[in-house]
N, C-alpha and C positions, 0 to 999 in steps of 0.2 A: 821740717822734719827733724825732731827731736831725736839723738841717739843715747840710750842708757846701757850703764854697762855695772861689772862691780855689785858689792851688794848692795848697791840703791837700785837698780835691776831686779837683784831676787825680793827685796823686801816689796816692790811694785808689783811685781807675778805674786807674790805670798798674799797681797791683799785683792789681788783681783783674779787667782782664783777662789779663794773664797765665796767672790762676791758670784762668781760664775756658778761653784758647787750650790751655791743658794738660792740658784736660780734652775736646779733641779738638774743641773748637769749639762749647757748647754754646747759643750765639746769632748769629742771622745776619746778613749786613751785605748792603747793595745800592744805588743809587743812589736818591735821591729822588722820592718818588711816595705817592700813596693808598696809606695801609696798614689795613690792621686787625688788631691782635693782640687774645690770650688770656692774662690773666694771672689765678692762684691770688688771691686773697684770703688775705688774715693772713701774707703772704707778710712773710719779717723781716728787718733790713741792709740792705746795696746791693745790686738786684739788677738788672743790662742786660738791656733789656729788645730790642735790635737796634742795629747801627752804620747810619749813613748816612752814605756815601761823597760826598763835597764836592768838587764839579768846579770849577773855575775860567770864572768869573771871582769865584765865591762861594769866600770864604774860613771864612766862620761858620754857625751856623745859630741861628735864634729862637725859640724856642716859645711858644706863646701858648693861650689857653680853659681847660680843667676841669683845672687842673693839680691843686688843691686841698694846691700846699704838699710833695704826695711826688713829682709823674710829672715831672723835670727831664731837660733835653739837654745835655751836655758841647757849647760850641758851636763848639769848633774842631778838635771830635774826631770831632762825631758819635751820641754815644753817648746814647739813648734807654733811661734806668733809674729804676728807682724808690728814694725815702732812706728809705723805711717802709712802712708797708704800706695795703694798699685793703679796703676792709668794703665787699661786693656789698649787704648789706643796707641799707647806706645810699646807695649810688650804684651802678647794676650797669652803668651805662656812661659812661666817659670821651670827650668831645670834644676834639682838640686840633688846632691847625693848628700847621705847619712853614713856615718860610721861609729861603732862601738871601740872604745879603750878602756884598754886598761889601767892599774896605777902607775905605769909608766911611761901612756901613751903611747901605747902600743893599738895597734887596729888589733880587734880579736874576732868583728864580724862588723861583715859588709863590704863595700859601698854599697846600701839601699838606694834605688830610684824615688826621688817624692818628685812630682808633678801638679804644680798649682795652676791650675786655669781661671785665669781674671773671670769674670760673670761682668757683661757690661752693665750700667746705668746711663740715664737720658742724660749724656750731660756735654752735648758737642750739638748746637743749632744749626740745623742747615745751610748750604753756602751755596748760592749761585754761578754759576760758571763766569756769569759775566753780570757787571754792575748795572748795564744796557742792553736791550737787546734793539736790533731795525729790520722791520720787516716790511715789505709788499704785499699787500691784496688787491685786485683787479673789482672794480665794480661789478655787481653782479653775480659774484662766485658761490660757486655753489656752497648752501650752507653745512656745516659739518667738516667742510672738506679743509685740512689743516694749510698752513699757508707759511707756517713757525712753530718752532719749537725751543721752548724754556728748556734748560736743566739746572739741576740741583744739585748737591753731594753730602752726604751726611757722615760724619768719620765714626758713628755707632755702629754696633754691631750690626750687619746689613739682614742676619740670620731675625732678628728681631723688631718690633713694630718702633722702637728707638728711631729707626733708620728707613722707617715705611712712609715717603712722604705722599703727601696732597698738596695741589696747588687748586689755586682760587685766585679770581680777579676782585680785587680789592677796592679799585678807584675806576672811573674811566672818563677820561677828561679828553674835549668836552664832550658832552652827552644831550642832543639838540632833543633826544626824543624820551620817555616814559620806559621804553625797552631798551634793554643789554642790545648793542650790535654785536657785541663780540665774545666767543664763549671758551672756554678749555678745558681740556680734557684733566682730568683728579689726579689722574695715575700718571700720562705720557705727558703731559704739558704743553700738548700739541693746542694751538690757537688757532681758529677759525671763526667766521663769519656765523650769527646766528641766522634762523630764519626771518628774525626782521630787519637782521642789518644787511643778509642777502637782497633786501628787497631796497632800503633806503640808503644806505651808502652811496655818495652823488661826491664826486670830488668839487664841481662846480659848486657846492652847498659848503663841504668840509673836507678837507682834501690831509688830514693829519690828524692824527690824535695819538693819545697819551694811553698805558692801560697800565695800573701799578699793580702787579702779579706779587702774589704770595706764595712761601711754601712753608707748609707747618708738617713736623715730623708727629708719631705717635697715628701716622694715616689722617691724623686731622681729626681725630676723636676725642679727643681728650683737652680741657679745659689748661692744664699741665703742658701742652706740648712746646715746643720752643719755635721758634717761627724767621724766616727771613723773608725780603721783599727786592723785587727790579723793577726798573720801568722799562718798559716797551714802546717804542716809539712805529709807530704802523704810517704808513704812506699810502692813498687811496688815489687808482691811476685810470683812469677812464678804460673802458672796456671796449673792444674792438672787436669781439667776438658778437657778432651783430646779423641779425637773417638780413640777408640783400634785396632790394626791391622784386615785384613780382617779376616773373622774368614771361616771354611771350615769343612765341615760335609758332610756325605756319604748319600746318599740317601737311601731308605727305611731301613731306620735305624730300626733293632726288639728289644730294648734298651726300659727298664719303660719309658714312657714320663709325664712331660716336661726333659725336659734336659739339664743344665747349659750349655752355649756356650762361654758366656765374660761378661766382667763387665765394668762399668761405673761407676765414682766416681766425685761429687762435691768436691769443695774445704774445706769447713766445714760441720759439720755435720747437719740433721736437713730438707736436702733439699728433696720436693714431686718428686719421679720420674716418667715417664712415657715415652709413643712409640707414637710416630707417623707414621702412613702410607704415604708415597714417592707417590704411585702409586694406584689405587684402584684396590684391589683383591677382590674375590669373598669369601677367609677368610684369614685371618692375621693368622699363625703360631706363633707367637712371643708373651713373655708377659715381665715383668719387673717388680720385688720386690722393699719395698724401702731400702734396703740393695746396689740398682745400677746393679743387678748381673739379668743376659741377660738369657732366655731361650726358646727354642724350643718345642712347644707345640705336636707337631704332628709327625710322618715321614712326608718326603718329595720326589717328582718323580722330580730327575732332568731332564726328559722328559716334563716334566708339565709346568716347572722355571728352568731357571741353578743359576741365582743369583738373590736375594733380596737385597733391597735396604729400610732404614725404619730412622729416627731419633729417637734419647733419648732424653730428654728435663731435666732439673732438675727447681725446681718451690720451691716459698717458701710459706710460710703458709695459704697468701692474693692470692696463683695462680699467681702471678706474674715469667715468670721465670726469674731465676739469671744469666741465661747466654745464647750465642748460641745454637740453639740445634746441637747435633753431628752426622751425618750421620753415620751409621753401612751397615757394606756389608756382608753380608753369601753368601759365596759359595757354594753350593750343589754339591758335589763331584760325579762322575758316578763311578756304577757298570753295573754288565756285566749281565744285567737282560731283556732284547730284544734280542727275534730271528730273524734270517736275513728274508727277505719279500722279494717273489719276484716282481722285477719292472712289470711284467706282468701275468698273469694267463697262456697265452701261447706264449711263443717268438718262431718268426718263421724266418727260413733263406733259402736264393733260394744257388743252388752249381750247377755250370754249368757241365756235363758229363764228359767232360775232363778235369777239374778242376788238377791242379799237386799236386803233393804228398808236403805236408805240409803247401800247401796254408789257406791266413784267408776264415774261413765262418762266422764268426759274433761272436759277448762278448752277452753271456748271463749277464742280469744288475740287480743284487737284494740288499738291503739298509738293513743297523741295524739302528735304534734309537739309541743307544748305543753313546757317545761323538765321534764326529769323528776324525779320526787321533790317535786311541789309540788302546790298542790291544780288548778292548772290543768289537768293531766295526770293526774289523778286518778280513774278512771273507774269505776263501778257498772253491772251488770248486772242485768233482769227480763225475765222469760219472759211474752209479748204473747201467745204463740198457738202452739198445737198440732193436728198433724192427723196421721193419725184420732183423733178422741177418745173412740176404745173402747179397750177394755173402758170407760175412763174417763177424763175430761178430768184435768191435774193429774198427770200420771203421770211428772212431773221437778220436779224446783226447780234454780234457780244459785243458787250462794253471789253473793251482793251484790257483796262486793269483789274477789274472785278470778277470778267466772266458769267456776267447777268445777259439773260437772252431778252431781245425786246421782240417784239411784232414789226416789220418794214411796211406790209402791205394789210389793204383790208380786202383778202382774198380769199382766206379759206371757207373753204365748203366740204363739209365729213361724207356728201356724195362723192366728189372729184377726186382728195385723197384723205384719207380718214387717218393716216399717219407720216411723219417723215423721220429717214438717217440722216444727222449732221454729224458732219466728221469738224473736229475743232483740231486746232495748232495750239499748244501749250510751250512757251518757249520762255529758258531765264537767260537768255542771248548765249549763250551756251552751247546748251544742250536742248532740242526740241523732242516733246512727246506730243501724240495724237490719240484725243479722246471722240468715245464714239457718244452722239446723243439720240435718243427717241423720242419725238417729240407729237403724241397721240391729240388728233383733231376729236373731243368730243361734242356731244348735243348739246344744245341748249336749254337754261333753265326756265321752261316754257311753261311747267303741270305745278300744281301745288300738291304738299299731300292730302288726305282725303282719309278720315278714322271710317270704319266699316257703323259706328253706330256714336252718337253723340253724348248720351249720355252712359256710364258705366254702373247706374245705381248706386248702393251701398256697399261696402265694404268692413263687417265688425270682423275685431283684432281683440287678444287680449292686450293689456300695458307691457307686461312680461314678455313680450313678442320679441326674439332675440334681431341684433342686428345684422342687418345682410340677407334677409327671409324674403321670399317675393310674396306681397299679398294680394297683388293683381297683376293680369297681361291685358294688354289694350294693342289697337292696332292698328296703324292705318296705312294708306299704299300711294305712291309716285308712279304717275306714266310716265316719265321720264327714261332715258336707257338705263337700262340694269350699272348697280356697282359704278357708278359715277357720282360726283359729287352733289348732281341734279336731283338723284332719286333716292340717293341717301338718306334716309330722316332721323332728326334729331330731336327728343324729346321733351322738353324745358314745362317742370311747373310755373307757372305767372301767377298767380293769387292762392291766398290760402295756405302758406307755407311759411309762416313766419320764421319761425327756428328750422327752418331747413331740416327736418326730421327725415323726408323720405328722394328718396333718388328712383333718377328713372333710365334704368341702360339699353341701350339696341342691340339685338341682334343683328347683325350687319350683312348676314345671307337673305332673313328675312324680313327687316326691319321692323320684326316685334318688338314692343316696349315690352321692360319688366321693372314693374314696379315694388321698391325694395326698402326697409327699414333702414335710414342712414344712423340715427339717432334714435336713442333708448328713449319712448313713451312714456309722460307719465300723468294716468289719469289725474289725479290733483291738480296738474297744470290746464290740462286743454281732456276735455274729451269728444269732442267729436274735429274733424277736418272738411272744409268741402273747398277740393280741389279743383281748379284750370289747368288742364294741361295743353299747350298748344305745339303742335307737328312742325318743323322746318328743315331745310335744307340746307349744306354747308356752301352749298353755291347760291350766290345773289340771282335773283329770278330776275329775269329779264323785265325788259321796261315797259310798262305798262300792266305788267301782271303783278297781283299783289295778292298774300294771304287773305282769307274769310273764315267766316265760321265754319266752314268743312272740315278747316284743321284745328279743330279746338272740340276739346271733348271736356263733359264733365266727370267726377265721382265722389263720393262721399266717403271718409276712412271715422268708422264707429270703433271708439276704443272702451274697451270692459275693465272694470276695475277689478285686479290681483288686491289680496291682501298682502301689503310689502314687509317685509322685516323692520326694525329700528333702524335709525342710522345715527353711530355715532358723528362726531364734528370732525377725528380726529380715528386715523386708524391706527396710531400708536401714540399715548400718550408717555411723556419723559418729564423726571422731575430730579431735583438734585436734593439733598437733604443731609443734614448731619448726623453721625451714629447714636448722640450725646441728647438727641431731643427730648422733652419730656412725652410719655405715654398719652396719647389723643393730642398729640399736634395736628391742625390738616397739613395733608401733603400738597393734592391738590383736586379741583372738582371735576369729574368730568359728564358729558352733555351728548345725549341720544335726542333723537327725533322719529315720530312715529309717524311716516306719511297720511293716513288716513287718522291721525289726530287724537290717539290711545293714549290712556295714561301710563307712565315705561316704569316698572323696577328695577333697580339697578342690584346687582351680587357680586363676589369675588369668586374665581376660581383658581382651583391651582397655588393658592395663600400656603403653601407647603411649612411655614414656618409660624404662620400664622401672624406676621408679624401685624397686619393691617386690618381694618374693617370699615364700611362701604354704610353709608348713609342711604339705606334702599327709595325713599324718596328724590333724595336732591343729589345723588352723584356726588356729595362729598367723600373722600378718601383722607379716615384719618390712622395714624399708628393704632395697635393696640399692644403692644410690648415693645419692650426696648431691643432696637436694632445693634446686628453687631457687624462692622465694615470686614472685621477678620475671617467672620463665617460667609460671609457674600459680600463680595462688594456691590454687585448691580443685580438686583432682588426682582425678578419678574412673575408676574402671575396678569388674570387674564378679567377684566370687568363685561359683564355679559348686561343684554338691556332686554327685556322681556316685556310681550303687551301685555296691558289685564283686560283680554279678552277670552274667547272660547279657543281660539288657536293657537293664543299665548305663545306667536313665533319673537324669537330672541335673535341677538347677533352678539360680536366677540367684538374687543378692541383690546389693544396688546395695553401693559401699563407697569414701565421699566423706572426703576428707583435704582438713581446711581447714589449709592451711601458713602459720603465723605467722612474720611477718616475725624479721628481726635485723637491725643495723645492718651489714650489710655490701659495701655497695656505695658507692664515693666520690661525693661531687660531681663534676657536670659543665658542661660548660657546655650550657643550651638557647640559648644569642641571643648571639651574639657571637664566633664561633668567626674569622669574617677582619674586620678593619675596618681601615678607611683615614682617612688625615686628607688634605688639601689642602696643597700646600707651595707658596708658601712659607707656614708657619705664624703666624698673626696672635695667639692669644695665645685663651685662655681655652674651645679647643675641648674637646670629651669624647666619648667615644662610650660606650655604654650597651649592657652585658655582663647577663646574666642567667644564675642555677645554679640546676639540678635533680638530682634524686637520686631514684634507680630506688628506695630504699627508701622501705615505706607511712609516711605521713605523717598518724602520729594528729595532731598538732601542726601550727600553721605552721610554716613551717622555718625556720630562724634560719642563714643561711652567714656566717662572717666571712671574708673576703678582705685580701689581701698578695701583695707581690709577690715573688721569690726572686731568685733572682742576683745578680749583682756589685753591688759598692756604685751603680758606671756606668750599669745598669740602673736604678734607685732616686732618678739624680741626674738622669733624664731623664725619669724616667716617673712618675707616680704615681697612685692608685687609690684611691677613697672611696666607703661603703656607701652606697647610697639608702635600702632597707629590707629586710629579710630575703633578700629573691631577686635584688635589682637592686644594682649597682655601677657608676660612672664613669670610665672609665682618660683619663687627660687628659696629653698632655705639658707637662715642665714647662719646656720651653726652645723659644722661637721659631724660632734657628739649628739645627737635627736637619736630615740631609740627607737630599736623597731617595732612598730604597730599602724595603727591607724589613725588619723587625726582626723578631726572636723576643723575647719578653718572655715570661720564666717568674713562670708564678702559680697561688698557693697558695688553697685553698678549703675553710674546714672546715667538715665541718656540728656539729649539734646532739646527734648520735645517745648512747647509749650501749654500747660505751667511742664518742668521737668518729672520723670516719674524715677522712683529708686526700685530698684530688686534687692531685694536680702536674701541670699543663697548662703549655703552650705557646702565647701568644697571637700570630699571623700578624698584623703592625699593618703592612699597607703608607703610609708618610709620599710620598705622588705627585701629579704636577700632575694636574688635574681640566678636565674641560669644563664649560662655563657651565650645564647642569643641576646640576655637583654634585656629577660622577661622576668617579671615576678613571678617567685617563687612562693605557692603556697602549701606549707605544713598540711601533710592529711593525716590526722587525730581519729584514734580507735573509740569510734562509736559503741555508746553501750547496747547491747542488741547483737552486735557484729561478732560470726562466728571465728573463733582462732583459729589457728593453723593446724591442730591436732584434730579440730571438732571438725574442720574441716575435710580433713585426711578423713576421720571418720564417717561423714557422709556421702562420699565417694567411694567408699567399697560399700558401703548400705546400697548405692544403686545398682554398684557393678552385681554384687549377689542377686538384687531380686531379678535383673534382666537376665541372669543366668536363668534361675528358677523357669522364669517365665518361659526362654526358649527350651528349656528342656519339657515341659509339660505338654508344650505344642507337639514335638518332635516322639513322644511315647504316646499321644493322642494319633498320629499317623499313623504309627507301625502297629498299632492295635488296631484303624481302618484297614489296614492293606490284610493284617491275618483274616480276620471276619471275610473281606470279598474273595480270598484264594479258598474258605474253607468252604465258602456258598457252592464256588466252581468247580473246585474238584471232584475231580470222576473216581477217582481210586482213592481208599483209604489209607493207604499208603504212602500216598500224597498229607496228609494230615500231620502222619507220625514225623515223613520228614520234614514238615513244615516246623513241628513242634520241636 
């Protein structure tokens, strides 16, 4: 710091105001009073900081307070400037009083107040609180969740971005994987676990590491900004917070309730525990101390639930919680507390009369709830009691574990008893239930069936005969006993039925056959049928008796030929194609068939854009104009196949063109097509332009932006990306006049090859109203009436609408005289009317 004093002082202020008056006046002068300026800090030389002007009877001036050695007044000049410079961080504000003298040194006015407030500058680098930091994190921790925290300090003015820091992780030593484990926050410096280092952090792997944290002031924006660094030293501790094995309890447990089951433990102490519900129940069982330690609130029916499913959560004092939560299983274990059921109220079994000795007659079927496959659920059968017991008691046994009824004896006879009750013991040593069985003696399969005629003749059908139609009934009969399995018949085609085209069902009251189309006919294939149909029974006929021809009928199915439609190959045909093809590319060909062997034409319908056209002989499909993916992407219309016959019947098949983009359409603008600024311009405005492009967008889009035109264009305007889609056109000079500019700008996209837009940007530079808005001048049209001519054609209307209701209104009062003169009966009535 240089101190001048003397006239080598004023001959210094003589040559440097000059140099300051030459520079259009760049400090101000006025007459003596309260001031308060603004001066830079680290400001360097001599720098005036304002003149005061010295009236008489003052000829000097004095200064006095925080002068601190720089903030000195020329005193016969005036001149208030500084010989070095000011540090805001040591003092950010200056006191000083002024006073006027006279020739003797006399005050004659003041002490004035002047007040200099420092303006800070970037000029103090951020400082960490600590050279080191040492932290903890728990394997597993939830990502985001901080674990540490950095700080900073910066001795700039905090009111300013000087002193706005960001931190950033700079190094991270070592680093086993491709991903950051560890991340922090810009603003709080708060360090946490990323999502992949939540997941791979293993201290048996790496149990330390290193992370060299940054902090740059200026928010970290600015290539300028001053910067400091720490290391962090972090410590990775195996995690204890861990689900506990499945846990497993017996059902209807008769034990006090609740009932510890397992426990869960945080890593430190301190942490809120709680349950969450997996699944919604009608009531949660479960509760949880903050001790971590798990219990069971109720009995439980493993009939009701066999396993629950539920999370623990652990939370810290803010509800935040510290970690995953942990899923818990309880198994609810079975006891043997369900009777066996039986599967019906009455099971019933038919046993033919000569049935042989140890043959099946049917499983009685009865269930425990009890877990299955254990021995709770485990159930045994015996036979309690039988009625009638003739011929002879004992005439069943059940298999033990099955519950399958055998034959004991070769007794029965459907004279003697035509049915029996068996009362069964169902027991899972337990609990025993008693099922009731009916077990019906019927006749034997002794008759065969027997059709009323053998042969059925012919039967014509057309081809077009829908399916499921009956085209004949046929019939034949069982002496056997009614509704038994003996006399039942069942109708089976045997010969002549190759593709299985026809079905044949019973009526089971009266054991009609109906014969029915199962499969669609087609004459081309087969026109006539001659069918075997043969009659049986669902019970085996007894020994010795065997089917003949009685149960075997014939008939013939005559089928008439329909004239059928086309058939395409394909009921919707799909092709993929690019927009950029040339005009008669084929797409693709498609292919009819005309069952009875016509020659087909092939047309388009529905071509709405016309893009396409149809080779009427061969089903070729080729363009006939150029496709555009932005006007449709997936272009449908409809190829139709017609005979050339006399009934010329046609059919449709769909024919779908998915059209694959190209790059061919420029950038444009979606947001930004007029914008205006406010004039006069203060400095630092932008308005915010946005591009889109009609072409599909596998990708985000990437535009670069620039502006075109004159160099003039460029020296006034400029334009900087935000992010792929967004840009800020911002002028770069204060003085632009007011009007309207055209600003040419360039927009490329990404595409391949790339495509350019060359646009026209409308930037109206116009005064604004206090919302904000451009303000536009409305200019007297020629044509447009003044204010006088105005005022003029406003009594023009108010007169004639007078005019006009008065004509009306003596138009009246001349009807009313006329009807009173018609009516009056006295003439005297006239004269007073008159």
């Amino acid at each position: 710091m240089v101190k001048l004093c003397g006239l080598h002082l004023l001959y210094l202020l003589i040559f440097h105001l000059a140099a300051y008056h030459g520079m259009n006046g760049l400090f101000a002068s006025g007459p003596l009073q309260d001031m308060t300026f603004s001066v830079s800090e680290g400001t360097t030389g001599l720098h005036v900081i304002y003149q005061f002007t010295i009236e008489p009877p003052a000829v000097s001036l004095r200064l006095s307070g925080e002068e601190d050695g720089v903030i000195e007044i020329a005193s016969t000049d005036g001149y208030l400037y500084l010989n070095g410079s000011l540090d805001r961080e040591n003092k950010a504000i200056h006191r000083l009083q002024v006073e006027a003298l006279n020739v003797m040194g006399e005050k004659v006015k003041g002490p004035y107040s002047i007040t200099i407030n420092v303006q800070d500058i970037n000029d103090n680098p951020p400082k960490f609180e600590k050279s080191k930091y040492n932290g903890t994190v728990w394997q597993n921790s939830l990502p985001g969740k901080p674990f540490l925290r950095v700080h900073a300090t910066d001795r700039d003015d905090p009111t300013t971005p000087n002193a706005q820091l960001s931190y950033n992780i700079l190094h991270h030593f070592p680093n086993p994987y491709k991903w950051m484990l560890f991340q922090i926050d810009n603003v709080t410096g708060a360090i946490s676990t990323s999502e992949n280092g939540s997941r791979l952090l293993n201290p048996q792997k790496q149990a330390t590491f290193t992370l060299v944290v940054t902090v740059k002031d200026l928010a970290g924006m600015s290539e300028n900004a001053l910067t400091s660094n720490t290391d962090v030293e972090i410590t990775v501790k195996e995690n204890i917070w861990k689900a506990p094995p499945k846990v497993s309890i017996k059902e209807n447990s008769t034990e006090p309730h609740p009932i510890a089951i397992t426990q869960v433990q945080w890593n430190e102490p301190g942490a809120k525990y709680d349950l969450l519900q997996r699944e919604r129940l009608p009531r949660f069982p479960f509760t949880i101390d903050q001790s971590g330690t798990i219990y069971v609130t109720e009995p439980l029916d493993r009939e009701e639930k066999e396993l629950y499913s539920f999370f623990a959560t652990a939370k810290d004092d803010k509800g935040e919680e510290l970690g995953r939560p942990l899923l818990i299983f309880v198994q609810v274990e079975d006891i043997n507390d369900n009777p066996p059921v039986c599967q019906n109220a009455l099971t019933i079994f038919e046993v033919q009369e000569n049935e042989g000795l140890g043959s099946n007659i049917g499983t009685l079927h009865a269930t425990d709830m009890d877990k299955e496959n254990t021995l709770n659920s485990r159930l045994q059968f015996r036979i309690v009691d039988q009625n009638p017991k003739i011929p002879s008691d004992s005439l069943f046994i059940i298999q033990q574990e099955a519950g399958t009824f055998q034959l004991s004896r070769y007794l029965l006879n459907k004279q003697v008893a035509s049915n029996y009750s068996v009362t069964v013991e169902v027991t899972d040593k337990v609990f025993t239930t008693l099922c009731d069985v009916k077990i019906n003696v019927i006749d034997i399969n002794d008759q065969i069936p027997i059709f009323e005629k053998s042969d059925y003749g012919n039967c014509t059908i057309l081809e077009d005969t829908p399916e499921g139609e009956v085209i004949l009934e046929i019939q034949a009969t069982d002496a056997d006993e009614p509704f038994t399995g003996s006399s039942q018949i069942i109708y089976q085609i045997e010969e002549g039925d190759q593709n299985k085209n026809f079905i044949i069902e019973t009526d089971p009251q009266t054991n009609r056959g109906f014969v029915k189309i199962k499969k669609a006919l087609d004459f081309e294939m087969s026109s006539a049928y001659n069918l075997t149909v043969k009659a049986t029974n669902p019970e085996p006929l007894v020994k010795g008796v065997q089917y003949n021809s009685s149960s075997t009928a014939y008939f013939k199915v005559v089928v008439v030929d329909v004239n059928e439609v086309p058939v395409f190959s394909k009921n919707t045909y799909i092709a993929d194609i690019f927009e950029d093809v040339p005009v008669g590319t084929l797409v693709m060909t498609v292919t009819a068939n005309d069952p009875e062997g016509d020659q087909i034409r092939y047309a388009l319908k529905n071509d709405k854009r016309n893009w396409l056209k149809i080779d009427t002989d061969s089903g070729k499909i080729y363009t006939a104009a150029p496709l555009d993916r932005e006007v449709e992407r997936d272009y449908k219309v409809q190829v139709t196949a017609t005979e050339e016959n006399k009934t010329s019947q046609s059919s449709t098949a769909n024919f779908i063109i998915h059209i694959k983009d190209v790059n061919d359409n420029p950038p444009r603008l979606a947001k930004g097509n007029h914008l205006f600024f406010c004039h006069p311009l203060r400095g630092g405005e932008r308005a915010e332009i946005q591009a889109t492009d009609d072409d599909e967008q596998l990708y985000p889009p990437e535009f670069t932006f620039s502006l075109g035109g004159s160099e003039n264009i460029k020296s006034d305007w400029e334009i900087y990306r935000i992010d792929g889609t967004h840009a800020y056109l911002s002028p770069k000079r204060t003085n632009l006049e007011e009007k309207q500019y055209s600003i040419p700008l360039i927009i490329n996209d990404n595409g391949k090859p790339p495509l350019k837009g060359d646009l026209n940007l409308q930037v109206n530079v116009c005064r604004c109203s206090d919302e904000g808005r451009c303000f536009i001048k409305v200019e007297n049209h020629s044509g447009m009436p003044s204010t006088g001519m105005a005022v003029g054609i406003l009594l023009g209307v108010l007169i004639f609408i007078g005019l006009v209701v008065g004509g009306v209104f003596l138009r009246m009062k001349n009807k009313k005289r006329k009807e009173l003169k018609k009516n009056a009966a006295d003439p005297s009535e006239l004269k007073t009317l008159a």
